[in-house]
C-alpha positions in Angstrom: -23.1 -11.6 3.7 -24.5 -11.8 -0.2 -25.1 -8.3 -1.4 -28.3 -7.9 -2.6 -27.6 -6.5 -6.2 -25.5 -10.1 -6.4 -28.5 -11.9 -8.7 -29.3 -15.9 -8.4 -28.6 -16.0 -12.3 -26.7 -18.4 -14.3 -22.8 -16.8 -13.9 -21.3 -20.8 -14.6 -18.6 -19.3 -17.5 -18.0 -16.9 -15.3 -14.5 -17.5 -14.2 -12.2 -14.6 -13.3 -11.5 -11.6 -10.4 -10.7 -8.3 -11.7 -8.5 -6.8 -9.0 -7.2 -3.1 -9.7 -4.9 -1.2 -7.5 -5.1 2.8 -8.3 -1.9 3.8 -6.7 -0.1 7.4 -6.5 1.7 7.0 -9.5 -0.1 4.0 -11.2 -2.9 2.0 -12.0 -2.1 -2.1 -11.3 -4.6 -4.4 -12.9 -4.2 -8.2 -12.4 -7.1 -10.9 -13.5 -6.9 -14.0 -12.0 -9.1 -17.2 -11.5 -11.7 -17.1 -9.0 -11.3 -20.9 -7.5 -7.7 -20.6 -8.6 -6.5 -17.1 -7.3 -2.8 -17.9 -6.9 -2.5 -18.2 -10.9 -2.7 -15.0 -12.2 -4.0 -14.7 -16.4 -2.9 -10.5 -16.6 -1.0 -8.7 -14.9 -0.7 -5.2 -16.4 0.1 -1.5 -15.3 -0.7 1.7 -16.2 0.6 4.8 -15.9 -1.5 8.2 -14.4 0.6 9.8 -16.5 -0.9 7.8 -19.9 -4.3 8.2 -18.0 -4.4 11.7 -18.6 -3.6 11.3 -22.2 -6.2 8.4 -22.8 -8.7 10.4 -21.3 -10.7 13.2 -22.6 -9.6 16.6 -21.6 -12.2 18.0 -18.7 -14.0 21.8 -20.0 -13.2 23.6 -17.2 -11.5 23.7 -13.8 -8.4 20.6 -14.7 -6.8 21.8 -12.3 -8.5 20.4 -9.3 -8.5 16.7 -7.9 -11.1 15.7 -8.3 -11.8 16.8 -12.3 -7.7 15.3 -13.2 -9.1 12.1 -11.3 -12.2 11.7 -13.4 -10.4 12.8 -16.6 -8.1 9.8 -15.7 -10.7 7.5 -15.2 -12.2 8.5 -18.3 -9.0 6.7 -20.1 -8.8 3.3 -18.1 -11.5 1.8 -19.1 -10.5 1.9 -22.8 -7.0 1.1 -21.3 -8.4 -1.9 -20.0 -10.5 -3.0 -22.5 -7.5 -2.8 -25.1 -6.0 -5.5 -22.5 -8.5 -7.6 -22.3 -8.9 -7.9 -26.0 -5.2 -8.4 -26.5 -5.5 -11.4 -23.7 -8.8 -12.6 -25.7 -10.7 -12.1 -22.3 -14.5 -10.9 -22.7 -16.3 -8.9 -20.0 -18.4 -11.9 -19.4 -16.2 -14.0 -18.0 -14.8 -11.3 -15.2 -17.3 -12.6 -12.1 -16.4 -9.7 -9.5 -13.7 -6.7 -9.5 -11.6 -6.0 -6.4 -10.9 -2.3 -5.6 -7.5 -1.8 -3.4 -8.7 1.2 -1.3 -6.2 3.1 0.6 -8.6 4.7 3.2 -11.4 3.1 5.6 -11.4 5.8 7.7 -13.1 5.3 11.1 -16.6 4.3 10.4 -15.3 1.0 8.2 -13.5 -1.4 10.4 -13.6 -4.4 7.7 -13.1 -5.0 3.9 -16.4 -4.1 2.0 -18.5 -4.7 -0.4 -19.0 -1.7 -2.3 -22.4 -0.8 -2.0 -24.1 2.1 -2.3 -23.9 3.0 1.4 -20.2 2.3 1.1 -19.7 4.6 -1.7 -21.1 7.4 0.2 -19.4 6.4 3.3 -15.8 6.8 1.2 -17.2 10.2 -0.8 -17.4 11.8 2.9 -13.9 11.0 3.3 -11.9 12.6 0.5 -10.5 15.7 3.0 -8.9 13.0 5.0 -6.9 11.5 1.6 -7.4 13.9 -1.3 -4.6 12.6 -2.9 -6.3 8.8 -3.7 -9.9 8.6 -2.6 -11.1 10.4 -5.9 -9.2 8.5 -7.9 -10.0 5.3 -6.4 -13.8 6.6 -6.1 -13.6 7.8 -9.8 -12.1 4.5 -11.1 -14.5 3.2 -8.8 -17.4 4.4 -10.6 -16.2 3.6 -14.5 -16.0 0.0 -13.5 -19.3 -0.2 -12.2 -20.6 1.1 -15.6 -18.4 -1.4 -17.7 -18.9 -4.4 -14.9 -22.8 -3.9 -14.2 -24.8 -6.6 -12.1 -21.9 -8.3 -10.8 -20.0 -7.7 -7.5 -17.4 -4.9 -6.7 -15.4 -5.0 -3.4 -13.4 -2.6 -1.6 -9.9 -3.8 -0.3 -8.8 -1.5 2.3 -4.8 -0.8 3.2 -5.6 0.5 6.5 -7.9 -1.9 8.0 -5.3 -4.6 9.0 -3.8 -1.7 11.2 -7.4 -1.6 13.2 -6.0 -3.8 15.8 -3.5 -1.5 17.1 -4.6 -0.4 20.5 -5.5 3.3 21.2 -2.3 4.9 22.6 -0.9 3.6 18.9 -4.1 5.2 17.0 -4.3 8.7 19.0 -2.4 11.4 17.7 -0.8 14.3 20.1 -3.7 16.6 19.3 -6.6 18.2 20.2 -9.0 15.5 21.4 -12.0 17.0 19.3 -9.5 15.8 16.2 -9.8 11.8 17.3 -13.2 11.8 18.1 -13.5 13.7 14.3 -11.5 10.7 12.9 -8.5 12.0 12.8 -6.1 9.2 14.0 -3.2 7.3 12.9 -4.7 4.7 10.6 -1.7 2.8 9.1 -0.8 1.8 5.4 -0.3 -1.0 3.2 -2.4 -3.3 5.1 -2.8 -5.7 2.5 1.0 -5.9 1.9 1.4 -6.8 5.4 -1.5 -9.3 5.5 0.4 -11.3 2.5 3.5 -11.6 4.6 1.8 -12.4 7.8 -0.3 -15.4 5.7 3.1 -16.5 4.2 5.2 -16.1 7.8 2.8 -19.3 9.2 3.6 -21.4 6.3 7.4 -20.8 6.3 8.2 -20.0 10.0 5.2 -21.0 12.7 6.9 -20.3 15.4 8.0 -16.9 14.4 4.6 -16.1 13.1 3.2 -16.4 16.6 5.8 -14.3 17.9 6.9 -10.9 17.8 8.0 -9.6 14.1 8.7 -6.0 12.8 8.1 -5.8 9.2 9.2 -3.5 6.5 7.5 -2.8 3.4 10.3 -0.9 1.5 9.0 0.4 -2.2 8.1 3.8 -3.6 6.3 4.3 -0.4 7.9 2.7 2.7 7.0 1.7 6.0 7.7 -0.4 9.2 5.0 -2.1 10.9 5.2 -5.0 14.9 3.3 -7.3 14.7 2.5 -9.5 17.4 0.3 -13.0 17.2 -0.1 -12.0 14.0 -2.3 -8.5 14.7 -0.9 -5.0 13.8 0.0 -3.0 17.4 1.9 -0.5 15.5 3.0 1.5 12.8 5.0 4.1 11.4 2.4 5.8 8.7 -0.3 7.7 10.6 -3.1 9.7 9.3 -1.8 9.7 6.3 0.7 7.8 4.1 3.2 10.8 4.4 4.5 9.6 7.9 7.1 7.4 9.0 10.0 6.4 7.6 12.2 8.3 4.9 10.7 7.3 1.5 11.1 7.9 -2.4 9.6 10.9 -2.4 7.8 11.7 0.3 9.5 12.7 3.6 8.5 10.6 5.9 8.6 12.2 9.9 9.1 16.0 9.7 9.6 19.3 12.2 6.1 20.7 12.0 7.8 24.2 12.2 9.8 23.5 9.0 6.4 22.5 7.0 4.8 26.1 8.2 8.4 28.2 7.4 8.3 26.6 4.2 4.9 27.4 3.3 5.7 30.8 4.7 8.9 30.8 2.2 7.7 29.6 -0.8 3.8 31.3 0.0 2.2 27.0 -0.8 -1.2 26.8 -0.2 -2.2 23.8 2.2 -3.0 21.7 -1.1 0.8 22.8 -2.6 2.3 22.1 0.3 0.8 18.6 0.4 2.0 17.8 -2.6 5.5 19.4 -2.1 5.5 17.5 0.7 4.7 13.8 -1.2 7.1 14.6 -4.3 10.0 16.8 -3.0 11.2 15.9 0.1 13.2 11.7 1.3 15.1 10.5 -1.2 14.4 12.8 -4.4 14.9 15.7 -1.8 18.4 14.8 -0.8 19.6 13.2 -4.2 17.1 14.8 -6.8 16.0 11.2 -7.3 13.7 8.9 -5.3 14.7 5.6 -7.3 17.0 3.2 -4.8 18.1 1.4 -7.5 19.4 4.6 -9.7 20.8 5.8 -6.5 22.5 2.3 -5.8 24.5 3.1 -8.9 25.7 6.5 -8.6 28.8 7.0 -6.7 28.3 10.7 -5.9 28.2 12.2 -2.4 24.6 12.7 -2.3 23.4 10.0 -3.4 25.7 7.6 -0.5 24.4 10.6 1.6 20.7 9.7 0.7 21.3 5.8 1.2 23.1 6.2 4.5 19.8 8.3 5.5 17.0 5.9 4.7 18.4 2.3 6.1 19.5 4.8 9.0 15.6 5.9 9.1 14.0 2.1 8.5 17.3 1.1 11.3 15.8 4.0 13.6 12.0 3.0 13.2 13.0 -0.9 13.7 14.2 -0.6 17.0 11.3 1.8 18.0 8.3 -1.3 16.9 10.7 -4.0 18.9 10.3 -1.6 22.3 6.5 -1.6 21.2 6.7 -5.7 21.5 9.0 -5.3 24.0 11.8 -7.7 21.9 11.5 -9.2 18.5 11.7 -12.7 16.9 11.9 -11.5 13.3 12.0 -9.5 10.9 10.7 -9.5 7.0 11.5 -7.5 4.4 9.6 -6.6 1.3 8.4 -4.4 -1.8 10.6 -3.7 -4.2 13.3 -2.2 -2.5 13.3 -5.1 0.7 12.7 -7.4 -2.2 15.5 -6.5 -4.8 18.3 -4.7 -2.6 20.9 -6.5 -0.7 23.2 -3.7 -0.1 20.1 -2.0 1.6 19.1 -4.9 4.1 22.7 -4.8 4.8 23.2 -1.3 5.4 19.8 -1.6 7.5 21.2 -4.5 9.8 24.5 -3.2 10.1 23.2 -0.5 12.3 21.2 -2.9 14.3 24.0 -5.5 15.6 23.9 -4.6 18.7 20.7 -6.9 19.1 22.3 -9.6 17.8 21.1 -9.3 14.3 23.3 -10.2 11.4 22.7 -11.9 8.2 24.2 -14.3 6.0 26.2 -12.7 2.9 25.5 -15.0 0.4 21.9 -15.5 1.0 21.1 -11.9 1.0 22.7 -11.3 -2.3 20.6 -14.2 -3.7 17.4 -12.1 -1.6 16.7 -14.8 0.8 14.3 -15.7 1.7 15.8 -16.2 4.5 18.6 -14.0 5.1 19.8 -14.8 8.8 22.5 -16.9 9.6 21.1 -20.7 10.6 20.0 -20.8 14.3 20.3 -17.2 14.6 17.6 -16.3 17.7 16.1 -13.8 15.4 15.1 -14.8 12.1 15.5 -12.5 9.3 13.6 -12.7 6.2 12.9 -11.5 2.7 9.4 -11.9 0.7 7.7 -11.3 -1.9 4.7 -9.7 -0.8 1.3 -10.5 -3.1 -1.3 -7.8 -2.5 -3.4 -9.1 -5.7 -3.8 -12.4 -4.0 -4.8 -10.7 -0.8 -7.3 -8.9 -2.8 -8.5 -12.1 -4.4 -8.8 -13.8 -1.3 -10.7 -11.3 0.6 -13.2 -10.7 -2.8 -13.6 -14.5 -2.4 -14.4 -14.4 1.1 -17.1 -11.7 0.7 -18.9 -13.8 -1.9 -18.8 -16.5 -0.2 -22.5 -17.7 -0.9 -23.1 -15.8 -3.6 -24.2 -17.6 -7.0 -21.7 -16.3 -9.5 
């Protein structure tokens, strides 16, 4: 469907997508042609960090989300314009910008275009994911001022997950809660949507099979996919669930979040944030980075190691029960991507379903790391989010004079 604020005018030069990905701890911006997506012109990266500097210092109340997250909106777009410049890009050739948007919540079942119905629809959302929805909504909102009269799209993480069936989506609560919207909802979507789109070109027969995939970076998780759809998932409501991550601690006794709130007297919105920064890997080693962690010999950080490919191990064998065996399995992110002695340590644990891989073509990182004619097919890939985006802004357009 062609929005209707998409005019009929002559948009012949121009020629690029805009796709930004407003992350936890960074802003991603890549520019890429719109007939050519798979060649990307820019790909740059900000941190919040620099955000807060660029941007102008709010008059009162910094201290809540949603002021920090315009303040840090206020500084991208000069950020991005400084890019642009340097990459002697104009505004007038950018034809549509791509918003990765963590949250769909329960009313959005489909990528977006980001109208003004769809705005609203996200605003309404921000209790269920106050730590990116203002961001996203504030970055949002800047780019619609410096992009005006042309297309912006929302790319949503947790709508590939919408095919899981309903004993994966509700939660062990009050019923009240799911009918509310509270749910399991599933990340990085768009991560596993790249994988599953490069699965059928590499390995058919696996890709209409059963796979468990793990997306292994700063934030981690293990999705089954079967015929290609999500069933299941290991992030839930939010994208503190699951596995043992960077930062964030992944699965945790509900009793120990309450005695530590108790303990250290955290509000809800502390504790959240305790939650996301102190607990996995920078919990157990006082550092979430695998690769830093990789090259320390200390006790706590082989202790950390040992933990996470024994949480991703864990997590595996509980999405092959969900597809009740398994025909593959990818890795990716930067940590499946980039760490052989993680895979390694991962499918160690799990030889006694016959997986093993091959030593030399996991320290070269695949991309396929199995033995030949191993019954399950292991794998590692490069997942490509931008191009996701790109396609799905392409698709939504599709019609539309540019």
């Amino acid at each position: 469907m062609v929005a209707r604020h998409v005019r009929p005018t002559n948009r012949s030069n121009r020629k690029l997508l805009l796709l930004i990905n407003a992350g936890s701890s960074s802003i991603k911006i890549s520019i890429c042609g719109f007939h050519r997506p798979a060649r990307s012109v820019i790909k740059q990266s900000v941190t919040l960090t620099a955000m807060r500097q660029v941007g102008r210092r709010p008059a009162e109340t910094a201290g809540r989300i949603i002021h920090r997250s315009r303040h840090m909106a206020d500084g991208f777009i000069p950020w991005l314009a400084s890019v642009m410049v340097e990459s002697h890009i104009s505004p007038q050739q950018i034809a549509a910008v791509a918003h990765r948007i963590v949250l769909a919540g329960p009313r959005l079942s489909q990528h977006q275009l980001l109208t003004a119905e769809t705005r609203k629809r996200l605003a309404e959302l921000i209790e269920f994911d106050p730590q990116h929805l203002p961001l996203e909504l504030a970055i949002v909102a800047v780019c619609r001022s410096a992009f005006p009269r042309i297309p912006h799209t929302a790319c949503f993480d947790s709508v590939f997950h919408q095919t899981m069936p309903l004993e994966s989506k509700v939660l062990p609560i009050s019923w009240d809660y799911y009918q509310r919207g509270v749910r399991r909802y599933g990340f990085h979507g768009l991560s596993y949507a790249s994988l599953v789109r490069q699965i059928h070109s590499i390995d058919p027969r696996a890709a209409h099979g059963r796979i468990v995939m793990a997306h292994l970076g700063s934030g981690c998780s293990v999705a089954a996919i079967k015929h290609g759809h999500s069933v299941a998932t290991t992030m839930a409501f939010t994208p503190l669930a699951g596995v043992v991550m960077g930062g964030r601690t992944g699965d945790i006794d509900p009793g120990l979040i309450l005695y530590i709130m108790k303990r250290e007297k955290l509000t809800p919105a502390k504790m959240e944030r305790w939650l996301a920064e102190n607990g996995g890997l920078t919990g157990i080693a006082g550092c979430g980075d695998m690769q830093t962690l990789l090259r320390r010999k200390d006790a706590r950080a082989r202790l950390a190691v040992d933990i996470f490919c024994r949480s991703i191990a864990h997590h595996i064998v509980a999405c092959a029960s969900e597809l009740a065996g398994i025909d593959a399995i990818v890795f990716s992110g930067g940590i499946g991507e980039h760490a052989p002695e993680i895979r390694r340590g991962i499918i160690g644990q799990l030889a006694f379903l016959g997986l093993a891989i091959d030593p030399v073509a996991n320290r070269a990182n695949g991309p396929q790391i199995s033995p030949p004619g191993s019954r399950v097919r292991i794998w590692c890939l490069k997942t490509n989010e931008e191009l996701e985006m790109a396609l799905i802004t392409k698709r939504l357009l599709k019609g539309a004079v540019l």
